[in-house]
Structures are given as C-alpha cells and as structure tokens.
N, CA and C atoms as an extended XYZ file, in Angstrom:
561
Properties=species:S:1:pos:R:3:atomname:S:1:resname:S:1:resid:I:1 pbc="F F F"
N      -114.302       96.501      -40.088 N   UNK     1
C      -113.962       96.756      -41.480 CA  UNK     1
C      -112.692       97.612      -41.591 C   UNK     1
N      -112.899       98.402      -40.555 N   UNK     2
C      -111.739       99.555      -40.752 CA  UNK     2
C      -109.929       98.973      -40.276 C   UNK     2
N      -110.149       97.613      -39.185 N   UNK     3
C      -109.218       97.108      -39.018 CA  UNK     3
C      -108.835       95.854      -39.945 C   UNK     3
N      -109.523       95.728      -41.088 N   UNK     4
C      -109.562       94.967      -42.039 CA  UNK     4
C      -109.003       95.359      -43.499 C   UNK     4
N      -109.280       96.490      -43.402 N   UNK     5
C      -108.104       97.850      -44.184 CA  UNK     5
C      -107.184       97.733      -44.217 C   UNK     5
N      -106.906       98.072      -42.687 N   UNK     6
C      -105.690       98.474      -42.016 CA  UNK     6
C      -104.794       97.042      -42.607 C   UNK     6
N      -104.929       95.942      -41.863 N   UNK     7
C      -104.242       94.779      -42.429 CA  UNK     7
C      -104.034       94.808      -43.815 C   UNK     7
N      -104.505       94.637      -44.714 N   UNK     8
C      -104.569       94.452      -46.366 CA  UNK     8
C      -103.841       95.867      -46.406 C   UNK     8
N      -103.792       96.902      -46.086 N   UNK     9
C      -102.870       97.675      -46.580 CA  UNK     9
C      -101.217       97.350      -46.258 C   UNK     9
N      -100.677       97.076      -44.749 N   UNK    10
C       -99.697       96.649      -44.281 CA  UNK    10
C       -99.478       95.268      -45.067 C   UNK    10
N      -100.030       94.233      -45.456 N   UNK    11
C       -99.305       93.455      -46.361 CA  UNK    11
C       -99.431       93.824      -47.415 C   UNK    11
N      -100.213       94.836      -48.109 N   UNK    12
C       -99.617       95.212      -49.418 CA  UNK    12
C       -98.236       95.812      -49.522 C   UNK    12
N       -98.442       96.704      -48.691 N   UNK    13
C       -96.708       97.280      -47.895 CA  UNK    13
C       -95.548       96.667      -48.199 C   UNK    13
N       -95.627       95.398      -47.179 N   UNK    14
C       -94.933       94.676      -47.070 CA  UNK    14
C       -94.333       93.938      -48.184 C   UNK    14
N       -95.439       93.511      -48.898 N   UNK    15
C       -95.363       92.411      -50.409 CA  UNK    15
C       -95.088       93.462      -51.221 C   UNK    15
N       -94.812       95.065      -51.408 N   UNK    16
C       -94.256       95.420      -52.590 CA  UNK    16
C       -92.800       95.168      -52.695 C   UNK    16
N       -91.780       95.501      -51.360 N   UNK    17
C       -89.941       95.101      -52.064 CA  UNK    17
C       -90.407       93.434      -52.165 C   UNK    17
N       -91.059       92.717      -52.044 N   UNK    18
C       -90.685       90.872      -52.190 CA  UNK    18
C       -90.564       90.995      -53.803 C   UNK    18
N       -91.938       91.705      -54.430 N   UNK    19
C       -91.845       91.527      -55.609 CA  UNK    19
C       -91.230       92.643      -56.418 C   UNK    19
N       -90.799       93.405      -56.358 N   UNK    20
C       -89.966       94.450      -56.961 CA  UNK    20
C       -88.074       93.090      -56.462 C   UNK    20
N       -88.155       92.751      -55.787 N   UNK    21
C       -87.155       92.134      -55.702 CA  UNK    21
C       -87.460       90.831      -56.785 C   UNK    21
N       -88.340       90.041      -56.753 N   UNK    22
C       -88.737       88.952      -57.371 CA  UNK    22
C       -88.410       89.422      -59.089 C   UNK    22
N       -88.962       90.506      -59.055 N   UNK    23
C       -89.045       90.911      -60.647 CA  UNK    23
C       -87.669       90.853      -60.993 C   UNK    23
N       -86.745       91.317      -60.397 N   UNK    24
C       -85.364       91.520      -60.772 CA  UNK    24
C       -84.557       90.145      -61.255 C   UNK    24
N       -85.285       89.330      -60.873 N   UNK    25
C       -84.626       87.856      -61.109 CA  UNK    25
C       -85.778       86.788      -62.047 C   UNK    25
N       -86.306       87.794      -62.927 N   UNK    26
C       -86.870       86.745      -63.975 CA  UNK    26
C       -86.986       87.758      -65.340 C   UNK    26
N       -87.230       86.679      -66.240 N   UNK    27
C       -86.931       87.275      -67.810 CA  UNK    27
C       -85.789       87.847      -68.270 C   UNK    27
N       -85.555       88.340      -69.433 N   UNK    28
C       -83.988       88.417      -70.256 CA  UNK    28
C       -83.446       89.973      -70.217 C   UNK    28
N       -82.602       90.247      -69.225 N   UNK    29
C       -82.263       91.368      -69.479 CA  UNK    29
C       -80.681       91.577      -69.577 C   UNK    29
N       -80.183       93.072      -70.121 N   UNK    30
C       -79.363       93.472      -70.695 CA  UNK    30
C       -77.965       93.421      -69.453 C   UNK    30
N       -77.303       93.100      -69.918 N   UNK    31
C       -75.892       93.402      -69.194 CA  UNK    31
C       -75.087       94.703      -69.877 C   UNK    31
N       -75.196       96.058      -69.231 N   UNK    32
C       -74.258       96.935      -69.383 CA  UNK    32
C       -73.360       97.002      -68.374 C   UNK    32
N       -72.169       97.756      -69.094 N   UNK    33
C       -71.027       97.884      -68.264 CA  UNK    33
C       -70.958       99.741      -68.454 C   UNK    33
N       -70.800      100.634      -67.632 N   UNK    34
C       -70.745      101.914      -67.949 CA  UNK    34
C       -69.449      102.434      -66.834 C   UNK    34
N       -69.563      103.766      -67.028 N   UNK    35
C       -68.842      104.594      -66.240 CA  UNK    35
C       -69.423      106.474      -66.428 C   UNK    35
N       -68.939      107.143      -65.572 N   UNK    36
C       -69.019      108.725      -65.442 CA  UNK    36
C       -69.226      108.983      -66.478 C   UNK    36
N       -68.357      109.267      -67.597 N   UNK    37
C       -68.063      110.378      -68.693 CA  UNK    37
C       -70.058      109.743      -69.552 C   UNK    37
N       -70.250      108.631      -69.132 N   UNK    38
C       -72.052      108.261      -69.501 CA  UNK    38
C       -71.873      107.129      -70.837 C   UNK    38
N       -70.585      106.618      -70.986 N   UNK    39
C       -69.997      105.769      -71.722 CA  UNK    39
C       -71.332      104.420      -71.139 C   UNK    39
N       -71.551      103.715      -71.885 N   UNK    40
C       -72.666      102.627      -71.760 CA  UNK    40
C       -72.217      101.479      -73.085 C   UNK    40
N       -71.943       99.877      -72.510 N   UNK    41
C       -71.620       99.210      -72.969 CA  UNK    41
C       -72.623       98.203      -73.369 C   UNK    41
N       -73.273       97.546      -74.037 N   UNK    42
C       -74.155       96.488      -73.554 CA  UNK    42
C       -72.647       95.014      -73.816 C   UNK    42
N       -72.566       94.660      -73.047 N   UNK    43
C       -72.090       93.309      -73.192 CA  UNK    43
C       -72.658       92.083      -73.238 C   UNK    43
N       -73.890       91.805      -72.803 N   UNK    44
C       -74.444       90.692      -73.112 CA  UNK    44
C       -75.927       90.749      -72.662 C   UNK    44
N       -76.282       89.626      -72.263 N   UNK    45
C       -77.927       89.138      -71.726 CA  UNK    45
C       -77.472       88.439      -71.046 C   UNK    45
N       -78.553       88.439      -69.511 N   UNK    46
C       -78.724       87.270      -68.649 CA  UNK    46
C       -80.189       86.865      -68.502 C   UNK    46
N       -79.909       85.371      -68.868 N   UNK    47
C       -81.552       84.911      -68.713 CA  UNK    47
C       -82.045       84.431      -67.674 C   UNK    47
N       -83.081       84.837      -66.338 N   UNK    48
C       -83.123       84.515      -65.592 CA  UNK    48
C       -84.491       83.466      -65.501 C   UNK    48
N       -84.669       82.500      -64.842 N   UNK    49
C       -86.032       81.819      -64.689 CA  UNK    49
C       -86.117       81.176      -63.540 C   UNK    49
N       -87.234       81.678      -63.070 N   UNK    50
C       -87.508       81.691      -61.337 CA  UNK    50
C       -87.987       80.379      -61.495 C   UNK    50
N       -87.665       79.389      -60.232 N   UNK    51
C       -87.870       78.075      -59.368 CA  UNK    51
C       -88.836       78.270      -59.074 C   UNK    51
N       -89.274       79.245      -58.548 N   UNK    52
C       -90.714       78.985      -57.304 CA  UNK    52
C       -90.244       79.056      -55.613 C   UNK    52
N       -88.981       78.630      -55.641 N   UNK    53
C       -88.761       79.505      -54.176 CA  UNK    53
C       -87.910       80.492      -54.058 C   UNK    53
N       -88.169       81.576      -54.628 N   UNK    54
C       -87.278       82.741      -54.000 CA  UNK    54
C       -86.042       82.899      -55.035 C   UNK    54
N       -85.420       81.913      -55.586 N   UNK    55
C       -84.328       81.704      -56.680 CA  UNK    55
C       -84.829       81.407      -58.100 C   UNK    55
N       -83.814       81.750      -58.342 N   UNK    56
C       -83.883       81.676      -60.329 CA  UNK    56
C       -82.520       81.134      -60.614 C   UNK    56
N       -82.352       80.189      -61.446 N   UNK    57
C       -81.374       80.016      -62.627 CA  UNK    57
C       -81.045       81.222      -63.638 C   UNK    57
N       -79.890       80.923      -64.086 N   UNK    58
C       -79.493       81.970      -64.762 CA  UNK    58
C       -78.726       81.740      -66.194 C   UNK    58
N       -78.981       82.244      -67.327 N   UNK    59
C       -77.719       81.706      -68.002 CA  UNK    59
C       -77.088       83.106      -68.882 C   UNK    59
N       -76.008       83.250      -68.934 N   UNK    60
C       -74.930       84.837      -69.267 CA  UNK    60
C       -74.934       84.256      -70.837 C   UNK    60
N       -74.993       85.132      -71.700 N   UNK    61
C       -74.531       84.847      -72.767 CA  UNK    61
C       -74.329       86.255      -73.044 C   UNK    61
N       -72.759       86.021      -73.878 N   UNK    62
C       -72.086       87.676      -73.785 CA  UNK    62
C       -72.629       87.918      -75.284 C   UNK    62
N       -72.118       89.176      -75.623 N   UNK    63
C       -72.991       89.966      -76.979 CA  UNK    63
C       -71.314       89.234      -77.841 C   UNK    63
N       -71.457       89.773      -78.844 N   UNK    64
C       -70.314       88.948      -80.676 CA  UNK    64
C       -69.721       90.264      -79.835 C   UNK    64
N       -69.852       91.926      -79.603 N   UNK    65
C       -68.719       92.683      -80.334 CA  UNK    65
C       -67.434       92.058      -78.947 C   UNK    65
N       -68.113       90.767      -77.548 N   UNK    66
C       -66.191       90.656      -77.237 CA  UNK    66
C       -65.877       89.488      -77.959 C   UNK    66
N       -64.311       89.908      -78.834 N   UNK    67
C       -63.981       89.295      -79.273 CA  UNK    67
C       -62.828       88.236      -78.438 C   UNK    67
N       -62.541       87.157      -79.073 N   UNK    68
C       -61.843       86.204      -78.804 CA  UNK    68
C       -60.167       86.450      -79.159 C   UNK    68
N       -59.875       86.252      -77.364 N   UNK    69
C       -58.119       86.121      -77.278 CA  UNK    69
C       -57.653       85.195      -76.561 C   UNK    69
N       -56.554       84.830      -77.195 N   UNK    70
C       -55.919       83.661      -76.792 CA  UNK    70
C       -55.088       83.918      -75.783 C   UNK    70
N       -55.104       84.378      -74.353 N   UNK    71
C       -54.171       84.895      -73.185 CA  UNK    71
C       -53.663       83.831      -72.885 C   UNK    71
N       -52.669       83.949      -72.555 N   UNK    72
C       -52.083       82.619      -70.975 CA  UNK    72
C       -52.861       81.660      -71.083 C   UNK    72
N       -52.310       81.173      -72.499 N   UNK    73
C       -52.745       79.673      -72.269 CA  UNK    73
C       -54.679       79.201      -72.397 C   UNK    73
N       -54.892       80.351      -72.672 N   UNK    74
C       -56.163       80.273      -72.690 CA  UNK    74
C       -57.124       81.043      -73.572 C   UNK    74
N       -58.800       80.501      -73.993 N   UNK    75
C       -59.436       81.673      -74.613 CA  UNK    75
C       -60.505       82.432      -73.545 C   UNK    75
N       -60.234       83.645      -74.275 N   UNK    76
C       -60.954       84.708      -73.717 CA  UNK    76
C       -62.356       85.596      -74.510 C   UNK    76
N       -62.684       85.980      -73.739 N   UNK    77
C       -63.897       86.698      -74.689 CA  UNK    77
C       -63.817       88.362      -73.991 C   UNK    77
N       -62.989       89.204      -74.516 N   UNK    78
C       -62.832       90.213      -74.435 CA  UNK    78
C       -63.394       91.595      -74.713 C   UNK    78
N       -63.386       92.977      -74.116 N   UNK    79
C       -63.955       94.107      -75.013 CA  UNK    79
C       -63.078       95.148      -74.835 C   UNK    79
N       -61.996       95.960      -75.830 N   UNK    80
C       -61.516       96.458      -76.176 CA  UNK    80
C       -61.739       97.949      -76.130 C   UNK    80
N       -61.170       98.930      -75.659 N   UNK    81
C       -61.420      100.234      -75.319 CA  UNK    81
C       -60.575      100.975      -75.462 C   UNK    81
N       -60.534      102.378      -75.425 N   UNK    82
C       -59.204      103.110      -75.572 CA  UNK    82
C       -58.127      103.161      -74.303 C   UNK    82
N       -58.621      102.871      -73.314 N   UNK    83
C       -57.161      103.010      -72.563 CA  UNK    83
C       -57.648      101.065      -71.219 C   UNK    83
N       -58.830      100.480      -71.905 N   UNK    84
C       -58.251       98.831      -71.459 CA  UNK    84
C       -59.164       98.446      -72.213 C   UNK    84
N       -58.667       96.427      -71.995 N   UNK    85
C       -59.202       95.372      -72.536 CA  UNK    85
C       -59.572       94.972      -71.346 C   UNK    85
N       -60.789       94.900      -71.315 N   UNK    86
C       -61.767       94.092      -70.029 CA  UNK    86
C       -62.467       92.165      -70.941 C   UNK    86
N       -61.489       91.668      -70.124 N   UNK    87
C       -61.562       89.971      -70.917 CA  UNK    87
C       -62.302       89.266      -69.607 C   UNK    87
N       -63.364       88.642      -70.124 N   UNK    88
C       -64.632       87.572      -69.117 CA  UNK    88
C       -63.591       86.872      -68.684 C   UNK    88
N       -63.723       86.483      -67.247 N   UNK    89
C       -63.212       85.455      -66.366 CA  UNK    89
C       -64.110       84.445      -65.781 C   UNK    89
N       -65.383       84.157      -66.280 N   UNK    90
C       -66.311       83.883      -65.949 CA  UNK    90
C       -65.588       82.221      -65.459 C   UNK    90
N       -66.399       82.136      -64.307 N   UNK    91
C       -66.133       80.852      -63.125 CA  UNK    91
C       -67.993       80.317      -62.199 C   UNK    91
N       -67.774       79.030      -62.530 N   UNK    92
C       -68.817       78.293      -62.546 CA  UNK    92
C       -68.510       77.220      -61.398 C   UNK    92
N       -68.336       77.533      -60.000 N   UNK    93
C       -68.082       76.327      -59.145 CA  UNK    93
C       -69.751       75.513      -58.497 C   UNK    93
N       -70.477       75.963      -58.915 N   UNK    94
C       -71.930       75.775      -58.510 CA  UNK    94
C       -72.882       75.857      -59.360 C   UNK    94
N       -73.727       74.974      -59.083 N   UNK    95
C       -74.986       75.469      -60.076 CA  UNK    95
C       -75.163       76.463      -60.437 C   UNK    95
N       -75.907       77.375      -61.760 N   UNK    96
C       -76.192       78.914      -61.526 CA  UNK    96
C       -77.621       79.362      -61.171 C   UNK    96
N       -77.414       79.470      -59.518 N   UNK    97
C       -78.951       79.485      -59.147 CA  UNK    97
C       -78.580       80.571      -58.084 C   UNK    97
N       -79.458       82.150      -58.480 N   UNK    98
C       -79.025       82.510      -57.638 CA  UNK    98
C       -80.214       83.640      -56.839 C   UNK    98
N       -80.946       84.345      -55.606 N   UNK    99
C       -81.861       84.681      -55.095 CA  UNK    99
C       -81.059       86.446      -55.007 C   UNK    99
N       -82.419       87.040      -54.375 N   UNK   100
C       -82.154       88.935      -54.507 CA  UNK   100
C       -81.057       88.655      -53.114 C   UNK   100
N       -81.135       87.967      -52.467 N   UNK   101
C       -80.138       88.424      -51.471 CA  UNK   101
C       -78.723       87.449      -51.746 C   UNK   101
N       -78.415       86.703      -52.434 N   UNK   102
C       -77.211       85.806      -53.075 CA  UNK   102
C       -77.336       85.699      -54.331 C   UNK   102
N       -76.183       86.899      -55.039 N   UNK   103
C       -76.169       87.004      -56.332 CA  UNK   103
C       -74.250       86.201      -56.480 C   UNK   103
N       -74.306       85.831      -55.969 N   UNK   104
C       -72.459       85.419      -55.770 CA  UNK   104
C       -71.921       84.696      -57.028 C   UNK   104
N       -72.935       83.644      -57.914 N   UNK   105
C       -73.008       83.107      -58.760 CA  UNK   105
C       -72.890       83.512      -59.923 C   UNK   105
N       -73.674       84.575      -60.318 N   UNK   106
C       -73.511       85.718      -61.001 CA  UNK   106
C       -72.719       86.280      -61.243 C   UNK   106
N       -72.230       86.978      -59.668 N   UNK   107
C       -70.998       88.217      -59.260 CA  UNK   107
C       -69.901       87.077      -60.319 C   UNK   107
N       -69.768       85.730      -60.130 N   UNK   108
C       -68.227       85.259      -60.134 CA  UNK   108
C       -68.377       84.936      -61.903 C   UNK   108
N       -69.921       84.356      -62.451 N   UNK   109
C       -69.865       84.855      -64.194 CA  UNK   109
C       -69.808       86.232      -64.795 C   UNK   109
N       -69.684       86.734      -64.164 N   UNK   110
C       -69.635       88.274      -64.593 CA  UNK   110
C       -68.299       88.501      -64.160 C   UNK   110
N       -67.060       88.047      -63.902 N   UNK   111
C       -65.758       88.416      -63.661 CA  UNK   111
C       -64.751       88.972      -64.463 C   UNK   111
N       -63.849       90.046      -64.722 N   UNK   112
C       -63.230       90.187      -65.784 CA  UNK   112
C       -61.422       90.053      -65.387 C   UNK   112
N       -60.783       89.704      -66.100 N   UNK   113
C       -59.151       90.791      -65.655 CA  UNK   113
C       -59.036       92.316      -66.809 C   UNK   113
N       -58.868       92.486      -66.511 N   UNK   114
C       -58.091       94.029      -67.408 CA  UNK   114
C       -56.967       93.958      -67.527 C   UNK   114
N       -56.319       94.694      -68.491 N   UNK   115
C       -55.233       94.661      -69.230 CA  UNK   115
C       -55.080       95.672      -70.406 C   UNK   115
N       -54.024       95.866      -70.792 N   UNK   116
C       -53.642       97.540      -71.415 CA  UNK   116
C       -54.207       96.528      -73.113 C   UNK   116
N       -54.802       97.332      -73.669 N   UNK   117
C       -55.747       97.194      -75.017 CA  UNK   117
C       -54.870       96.249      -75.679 C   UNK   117
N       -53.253       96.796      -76.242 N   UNK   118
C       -52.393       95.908      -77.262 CA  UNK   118
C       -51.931       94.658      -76.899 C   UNK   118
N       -52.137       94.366      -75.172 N   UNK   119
C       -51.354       93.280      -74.456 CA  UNK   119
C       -51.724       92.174      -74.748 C   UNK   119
N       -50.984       91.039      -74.743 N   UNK   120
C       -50.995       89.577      -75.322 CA  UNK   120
C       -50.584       89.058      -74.117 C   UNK   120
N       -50.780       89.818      -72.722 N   UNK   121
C       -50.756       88.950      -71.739 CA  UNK   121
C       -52.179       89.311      -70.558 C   UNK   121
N       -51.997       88.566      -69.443 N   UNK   122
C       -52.833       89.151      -68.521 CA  UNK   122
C       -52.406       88.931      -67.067 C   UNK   122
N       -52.712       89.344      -66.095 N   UNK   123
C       -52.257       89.823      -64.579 CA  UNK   123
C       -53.543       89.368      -63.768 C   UNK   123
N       -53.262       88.219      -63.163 N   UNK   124
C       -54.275       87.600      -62.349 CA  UNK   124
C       -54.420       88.540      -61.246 C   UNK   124
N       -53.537       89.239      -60.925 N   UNK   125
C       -53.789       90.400      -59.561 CA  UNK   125
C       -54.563       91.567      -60.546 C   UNK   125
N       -54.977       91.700      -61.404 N   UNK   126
C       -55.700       92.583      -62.159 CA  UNK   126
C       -57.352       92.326      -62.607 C   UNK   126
N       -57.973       91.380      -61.710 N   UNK   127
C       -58.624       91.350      -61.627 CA  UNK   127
C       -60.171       92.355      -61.585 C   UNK   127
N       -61.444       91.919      -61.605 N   UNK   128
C       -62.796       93.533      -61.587 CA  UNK   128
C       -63.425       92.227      -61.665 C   UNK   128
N       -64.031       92.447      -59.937 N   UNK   129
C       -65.117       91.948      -59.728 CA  UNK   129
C       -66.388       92.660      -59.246 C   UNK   129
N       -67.117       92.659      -60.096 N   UNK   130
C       -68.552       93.356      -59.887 CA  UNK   130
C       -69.340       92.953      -58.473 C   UNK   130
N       -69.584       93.783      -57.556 N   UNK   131
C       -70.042       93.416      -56.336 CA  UNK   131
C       -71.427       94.048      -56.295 C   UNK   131
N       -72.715       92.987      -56.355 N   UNK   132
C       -73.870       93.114      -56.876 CA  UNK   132
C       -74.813       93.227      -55.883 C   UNK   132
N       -75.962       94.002      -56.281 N   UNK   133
C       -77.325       94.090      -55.140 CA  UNK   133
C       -78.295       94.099      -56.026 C   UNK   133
N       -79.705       93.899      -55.368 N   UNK   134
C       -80.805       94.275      -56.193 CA  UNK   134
C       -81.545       95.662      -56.259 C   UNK   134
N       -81.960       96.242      -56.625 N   UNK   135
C       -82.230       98.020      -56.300 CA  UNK   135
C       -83.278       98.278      -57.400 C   UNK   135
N       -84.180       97.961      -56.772 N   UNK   136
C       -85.435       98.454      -57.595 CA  UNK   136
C       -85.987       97.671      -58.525 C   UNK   136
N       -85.572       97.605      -59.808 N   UNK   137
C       -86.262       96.496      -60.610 CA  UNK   137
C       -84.896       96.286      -61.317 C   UNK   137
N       -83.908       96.227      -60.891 N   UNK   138
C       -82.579       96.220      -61.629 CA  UNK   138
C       -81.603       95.775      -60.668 C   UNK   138
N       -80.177       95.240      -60.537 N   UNK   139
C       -79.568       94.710      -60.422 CA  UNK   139
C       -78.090       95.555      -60.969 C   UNK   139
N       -77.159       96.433      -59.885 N   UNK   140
C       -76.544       96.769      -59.926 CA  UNK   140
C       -75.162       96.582      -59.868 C   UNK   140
N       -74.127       96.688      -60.029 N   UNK   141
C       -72.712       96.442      -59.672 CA  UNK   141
C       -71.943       97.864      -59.497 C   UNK   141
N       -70.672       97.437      -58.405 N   UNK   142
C       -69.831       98.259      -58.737 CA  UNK   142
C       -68.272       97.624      -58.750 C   UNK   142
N       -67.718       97.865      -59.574 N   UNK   143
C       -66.337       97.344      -59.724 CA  UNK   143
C       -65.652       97.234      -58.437 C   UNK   143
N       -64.729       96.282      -58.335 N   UNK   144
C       -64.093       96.330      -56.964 CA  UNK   144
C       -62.745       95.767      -57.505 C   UNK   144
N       -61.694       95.743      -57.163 N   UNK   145
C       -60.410       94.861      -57.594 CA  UNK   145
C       -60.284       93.562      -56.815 C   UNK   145
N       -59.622       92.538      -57.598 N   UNK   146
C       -59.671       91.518      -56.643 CA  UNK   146
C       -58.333       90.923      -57.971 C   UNK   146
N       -57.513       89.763      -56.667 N   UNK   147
C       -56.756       88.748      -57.006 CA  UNK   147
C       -57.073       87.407      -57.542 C   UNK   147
N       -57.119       87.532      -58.786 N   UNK   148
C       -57.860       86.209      -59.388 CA  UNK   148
C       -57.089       84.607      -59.151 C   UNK   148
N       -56.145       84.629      -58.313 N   UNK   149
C       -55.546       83.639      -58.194 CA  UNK   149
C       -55.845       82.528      -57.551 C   UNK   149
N       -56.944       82.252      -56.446 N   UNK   150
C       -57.600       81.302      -55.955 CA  UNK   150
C       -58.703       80.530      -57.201 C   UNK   150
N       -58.601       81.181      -57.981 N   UNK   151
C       -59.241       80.238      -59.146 CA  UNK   151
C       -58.485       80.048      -60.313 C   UNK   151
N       -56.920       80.580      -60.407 N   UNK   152
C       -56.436       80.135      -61.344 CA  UNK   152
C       -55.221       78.876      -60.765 C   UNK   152
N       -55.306       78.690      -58.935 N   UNK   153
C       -54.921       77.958      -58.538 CA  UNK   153
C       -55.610       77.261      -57.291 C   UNK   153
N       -56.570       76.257      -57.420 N   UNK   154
C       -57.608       76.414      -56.319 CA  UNK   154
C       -57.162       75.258      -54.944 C   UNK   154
N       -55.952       74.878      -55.281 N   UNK   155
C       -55.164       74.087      -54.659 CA  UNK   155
C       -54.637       75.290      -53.388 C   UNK   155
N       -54.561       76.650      -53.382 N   UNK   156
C       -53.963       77.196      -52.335 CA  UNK   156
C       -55.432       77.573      -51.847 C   UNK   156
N       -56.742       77.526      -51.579 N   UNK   157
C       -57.889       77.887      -51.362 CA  UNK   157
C       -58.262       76.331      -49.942 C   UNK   157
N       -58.223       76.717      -49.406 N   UNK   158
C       -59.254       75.265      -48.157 CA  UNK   158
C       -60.273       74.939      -48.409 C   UNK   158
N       -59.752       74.188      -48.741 N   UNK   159
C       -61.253       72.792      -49.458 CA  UNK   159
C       -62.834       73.545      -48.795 C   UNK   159
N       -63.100       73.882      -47.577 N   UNK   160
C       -64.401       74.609      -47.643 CA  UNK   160
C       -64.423       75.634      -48.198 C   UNK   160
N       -63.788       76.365      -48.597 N   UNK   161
C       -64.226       77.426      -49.702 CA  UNK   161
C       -64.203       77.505      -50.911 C   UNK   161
N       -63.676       76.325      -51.755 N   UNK   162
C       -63.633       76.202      -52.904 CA  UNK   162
C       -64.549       76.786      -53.857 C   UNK   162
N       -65.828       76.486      -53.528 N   UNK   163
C       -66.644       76.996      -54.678 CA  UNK   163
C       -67.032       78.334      -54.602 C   UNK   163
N       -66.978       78.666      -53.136 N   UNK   164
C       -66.590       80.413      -52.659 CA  UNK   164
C       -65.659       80.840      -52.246 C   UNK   164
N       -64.249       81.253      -53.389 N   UNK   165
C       -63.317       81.377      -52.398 CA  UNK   165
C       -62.896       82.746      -51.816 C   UNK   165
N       -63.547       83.574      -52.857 N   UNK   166
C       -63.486       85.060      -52.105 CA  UNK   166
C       -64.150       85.358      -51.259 C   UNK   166
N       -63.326       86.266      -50.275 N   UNK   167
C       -64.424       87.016      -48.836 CA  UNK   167
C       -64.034       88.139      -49.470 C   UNK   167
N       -64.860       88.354      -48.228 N   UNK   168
C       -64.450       90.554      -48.442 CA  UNK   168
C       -63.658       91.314      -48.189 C   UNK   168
N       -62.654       90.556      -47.683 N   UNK   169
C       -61.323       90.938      -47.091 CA  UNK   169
C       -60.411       90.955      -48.359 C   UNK   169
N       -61.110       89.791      -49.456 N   UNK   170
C       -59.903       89.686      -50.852 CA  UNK   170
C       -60.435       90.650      -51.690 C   UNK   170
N       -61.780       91.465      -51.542 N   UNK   171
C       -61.783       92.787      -52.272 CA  UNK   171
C       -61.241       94.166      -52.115 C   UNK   171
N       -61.594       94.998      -52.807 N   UNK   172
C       -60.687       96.162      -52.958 CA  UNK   172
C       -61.733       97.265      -53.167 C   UNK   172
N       -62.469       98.084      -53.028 N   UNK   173
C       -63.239       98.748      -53.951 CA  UNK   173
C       -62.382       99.526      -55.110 C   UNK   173
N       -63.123       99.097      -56.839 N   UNK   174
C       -61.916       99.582      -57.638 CA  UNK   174
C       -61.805      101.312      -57.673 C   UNK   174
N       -61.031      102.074      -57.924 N   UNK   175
C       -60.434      103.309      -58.416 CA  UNK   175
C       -61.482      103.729      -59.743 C   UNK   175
N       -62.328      104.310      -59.708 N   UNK   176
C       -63.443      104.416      -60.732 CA  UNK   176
C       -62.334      105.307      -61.790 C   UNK   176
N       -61.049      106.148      -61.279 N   UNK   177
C       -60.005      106.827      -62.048 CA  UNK   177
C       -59.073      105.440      -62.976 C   UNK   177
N       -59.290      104.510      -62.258 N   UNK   178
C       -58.534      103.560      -62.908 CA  UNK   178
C       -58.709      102.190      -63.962 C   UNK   178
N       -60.178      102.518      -63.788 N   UNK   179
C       -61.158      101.140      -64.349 CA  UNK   179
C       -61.967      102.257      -65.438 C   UNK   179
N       -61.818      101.363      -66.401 N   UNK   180
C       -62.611      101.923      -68.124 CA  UNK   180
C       -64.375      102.033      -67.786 C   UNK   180
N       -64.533      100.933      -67.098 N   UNK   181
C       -66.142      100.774      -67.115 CA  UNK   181
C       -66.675      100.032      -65.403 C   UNK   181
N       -66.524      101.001      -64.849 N   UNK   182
C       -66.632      100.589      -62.907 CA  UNK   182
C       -67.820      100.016      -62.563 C   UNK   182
N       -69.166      100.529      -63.267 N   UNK   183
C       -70.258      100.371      -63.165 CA  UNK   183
C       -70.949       99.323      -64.063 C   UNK   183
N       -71.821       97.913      -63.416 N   UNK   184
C       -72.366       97.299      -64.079 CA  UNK   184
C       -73.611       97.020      -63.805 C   UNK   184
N       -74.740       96.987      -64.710 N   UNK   185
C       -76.154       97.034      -64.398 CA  UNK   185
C       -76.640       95.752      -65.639 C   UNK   185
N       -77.486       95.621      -64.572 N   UNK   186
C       -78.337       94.266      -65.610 CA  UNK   186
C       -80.030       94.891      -65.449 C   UNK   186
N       -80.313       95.478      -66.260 N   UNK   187
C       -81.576       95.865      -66.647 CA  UNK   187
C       -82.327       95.391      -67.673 C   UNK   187
C-alpha cells in the first residue's frame, strides 16, 4: 500500500507542470503589453482551443484603441504612446497551431515595428519581436529587436526557412531604455 502511495504521488508530481502548461494554451485570454514605470496595455485577446494532442489553435484579435495607418504601402493596426508607435506586423506562414514548448506562431502574430508617434513612415530594421515561454499559468514575452526584412522580402530567405525565417542569431535582446512597452504577457 505504502509503495502504492509512493507511485500516485510521483505522478501526481509529475502531471502538475503538463497541466499548468496545458492550461496556458486554452480559453480567451488578455494580451498586455507593459513595461517598468507599471504602464499596462491590454492590446487584444488570444483565443486558444486545444486539439487533444498537446497543441491548440489560436486566433489574435487586437482590441479598437490600435488604430489604423496607412505605412509603406500598407495598413497597419497601431498603438500610439508618448515617446513610440508600436504598429502589428503580424505574419502567418503556417497554420496557427501552436504547443507550451513552440509558441513561434504566435511569437511571429504578435510582431510589431516601432516608430517615433508623428511618423508616416516605418523602418523594417526597427522591428520588436516578443520572444515567448510558458511560466505558470501565463505566457510571457520579452521584447527583443529584430530585422523585419526576411518577410518584407522572402525571396532573400532559403526556401527551407521560409515559414521560419528567423533564428536566434537574427535577434537582439531589446534595450528595455529604448522600447515603450518591452514586456508582453498573455494572461
């Protein structure tokens, strides 16, 4: 009996991070963007709904206050601050299906460039890509810089990496002195 314990306790053990991880990837939670000074953004919802193996689908839908700009040729869905404009770069080369240990899918809909608040342009080397984990019952980021140019030209990228074309070598960790909102959490 007593080694019958013993077991049922060690897989309870075991089975608590599966599902503290599991939890993190189902039902509708909040997308904030924050930083130090305790500034807290909500920018949108992500809806997650678990498969049954280990992964969930996902779908981002940002909140009304980013508004819509017409950058380079393009629209944007932006949020406006006193010293930047953080505008969605959101990129979809794959299904959006993504597990606690491959959030990459995510990481690349959750993409922004930055740019000085009044600007009517934008800087593909100005990139903030959120580099994501799971941590508890939440889903963290931290800003990193990156060159958005393998997806605004995917012709210089080698056909096997297309739908992943960043490594970790094309990140940066960002300057938390230099980024409005470094920190992103989906709770």
């Amino acid at each position: 009996m007593k080694t019958l314990m013993s077991a049922v306790c060690v897989a309870m053990a075991l089975a608590a991070p599966v599902a503290a991880r599991a939890e993190a990837l189902a039902g509708t939670r909040a997308i904030v963007l924050s930083n130090a000074g305790g500034e807290r953004v909500q920018v949108g919802q992500v809806v997650f709904t678990p498969r049954g193996d280990g992964r969930s689908t996902f779908a981002v839908v940002l909140d009304a206050k980013l508004e819509e700009y017409f950058l380079a040729m393009r629209p944007f869905r932006c949020l406006t601050g006193p010293s930047q404009r953080l505008c969605n770069f959101a990129v979809a080369r794959e299904e959006p299906v993504v597990s606690a240990d491959d959030l990459v899918p995510l990481e690349y809909a959750l993409m922004f460039m930055r740019t000085a608040p009044a600007s009517l342009h934008i800087d593909p080397f100005n990139g903030v890509y959120y580099r994501m984990k799971v941590v508890g019952g939440r889903i963290e980021g931290v800003a990193h810089d990156v060159d958005m140019d393998p997806f605004i030209t995917p012709d210089s990228v080698p056909v096997e990496r297309r739908n992943r074309p960043l490594r970790d070598a094309d990140l940066s960790p960002g300057d938390a002195k230099t980024h409005w909102l470094p920190r992103l959490t989906i709770e």
